[in-house]
C-alpha positions as CSV (number, residue, x, y, z in Angstrom):
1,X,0.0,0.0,0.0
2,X,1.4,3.7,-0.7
3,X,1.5,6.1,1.3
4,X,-0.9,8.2,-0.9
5,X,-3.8,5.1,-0.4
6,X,-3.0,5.4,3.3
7,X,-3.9,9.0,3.6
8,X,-6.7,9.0,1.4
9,X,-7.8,6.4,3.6
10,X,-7.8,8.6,6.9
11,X,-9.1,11.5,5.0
12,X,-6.6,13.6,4.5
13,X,-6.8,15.6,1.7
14,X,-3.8,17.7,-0.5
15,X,-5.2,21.0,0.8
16,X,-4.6,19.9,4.7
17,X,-1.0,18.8,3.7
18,X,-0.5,21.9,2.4
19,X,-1.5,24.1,5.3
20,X,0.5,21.8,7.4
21,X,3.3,22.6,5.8
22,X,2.5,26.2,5.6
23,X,2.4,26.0,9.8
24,X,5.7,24.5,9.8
25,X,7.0,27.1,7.8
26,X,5.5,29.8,10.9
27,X,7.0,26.8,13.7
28,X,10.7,27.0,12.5
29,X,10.5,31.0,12.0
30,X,8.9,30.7,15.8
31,X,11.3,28.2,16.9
32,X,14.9,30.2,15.3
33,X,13.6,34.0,17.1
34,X,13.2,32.5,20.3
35,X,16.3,30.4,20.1
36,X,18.1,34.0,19.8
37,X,16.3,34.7,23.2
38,X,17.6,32.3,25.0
39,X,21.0,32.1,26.8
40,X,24.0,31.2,25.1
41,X,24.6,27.2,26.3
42,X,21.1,26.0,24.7
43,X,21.4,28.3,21.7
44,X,22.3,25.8,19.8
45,X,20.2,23.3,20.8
46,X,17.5,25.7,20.2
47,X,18.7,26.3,16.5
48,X,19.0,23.0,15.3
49,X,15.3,22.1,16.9
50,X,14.7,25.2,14.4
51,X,16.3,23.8,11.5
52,X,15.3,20.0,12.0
53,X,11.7,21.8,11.6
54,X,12.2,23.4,9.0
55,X,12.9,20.6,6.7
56,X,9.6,19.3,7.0
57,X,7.5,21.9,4.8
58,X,9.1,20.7,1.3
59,X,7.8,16.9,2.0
60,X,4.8,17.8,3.5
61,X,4.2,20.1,0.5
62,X,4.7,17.4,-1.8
63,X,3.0,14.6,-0.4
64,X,0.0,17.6,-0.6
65,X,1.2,17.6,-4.3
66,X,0.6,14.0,-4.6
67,X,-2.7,13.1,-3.1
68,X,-4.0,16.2,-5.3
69,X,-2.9,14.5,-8.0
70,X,-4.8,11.4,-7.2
71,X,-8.2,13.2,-6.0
């Protein structure tokens, strides 16, 4: 089974991928300006939380992309 099938099957359709992936987009921004707030032993901690988030909008966007496709 693909992952498309499987999240046809729970409902999820290519618009809801895309505002998820929208909202991580606003999380990392979040995440990186408060990881300048905070002290300098968990910065970077802090930044890579930031960019670990960040990398999620592209796939998110493109699983979006593929069920889309498929509706």
């Amino acid at each position: 089974m693909s992952v498309g099938k499987s999240l046809r099957r729970r409902g999820l359709r290519g618009d809801h991928l895309h505002v998820a992936s929208l909202g991580a987009i606003v999380l990392c921004v979040a995440l990186w300006i408060r990881a300048k707030t905070v002290d300098q032993d968990e910065r970077g901690n802090a930044e890579r939380r930031a960019l670990f988030v960040g990398l999620w909008p592209p796939t998110l966007w493109l699983m979006g992309d593929t069920l889309r496709e498929s509706e």
